[in-house]
N, C-alpha and C positions, 0 to 999 in steps of 0.2 A: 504493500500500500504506500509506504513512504516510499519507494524507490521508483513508483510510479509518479506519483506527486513532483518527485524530482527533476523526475524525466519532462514532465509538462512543463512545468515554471523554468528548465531549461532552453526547453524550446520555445516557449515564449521570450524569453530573453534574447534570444538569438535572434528570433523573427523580426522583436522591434527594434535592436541594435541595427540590424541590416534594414531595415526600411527606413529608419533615420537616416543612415548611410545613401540609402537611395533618394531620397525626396529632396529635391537641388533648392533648400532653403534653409542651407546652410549660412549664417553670417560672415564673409571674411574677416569684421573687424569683433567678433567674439574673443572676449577676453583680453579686448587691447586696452591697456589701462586710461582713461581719460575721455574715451571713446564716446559713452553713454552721457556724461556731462553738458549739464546745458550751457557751459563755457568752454573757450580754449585754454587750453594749459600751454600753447605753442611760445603764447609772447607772456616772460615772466614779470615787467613792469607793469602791462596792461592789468592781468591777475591780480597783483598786488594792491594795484591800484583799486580794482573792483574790490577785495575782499576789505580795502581800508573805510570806500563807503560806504560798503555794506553792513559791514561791523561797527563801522565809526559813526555813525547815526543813530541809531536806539543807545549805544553807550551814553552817548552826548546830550541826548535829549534833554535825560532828565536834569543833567547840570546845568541845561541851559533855564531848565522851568526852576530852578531853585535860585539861580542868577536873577532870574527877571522877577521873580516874588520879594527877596530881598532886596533887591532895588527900588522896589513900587511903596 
């Protein structure tokens, strides 16, 4: 019984290792790192740049709202 079982779930494995193999939707750029990102990683000042405004604005905020309360 178990060695039938085995037999099945191996050939299952088999079948859809090789139909994956067959079906040409494969990605070339699978597992390239940076790929998937909805930035470029190509230009490292531009990135930087991005990540300073990105970051640098919610940090800044609130100092600025505790600047302008203490001013008023």
């Amino acid at each position: 019984m178990i060695n039938s079982a085995n037999s099945i779930a191996h050939q299952v494995r088999r079948f859809t290792t090789s139909a994956i193999r067959r079906s040409m939707h494969h990605n070339p750029y699978d597992g390239v790192p940076g790929y998937n990102m909805p930035f470029s990683l190509q230009n490292r000042h531009f990135l930087l740049l991005g990540f300073m405004v990105f970051l640098g604005i919610p940090f800044s905020l609130p100092l600025f709202m505790v600047r302008y309360q203490l001013k008023k």
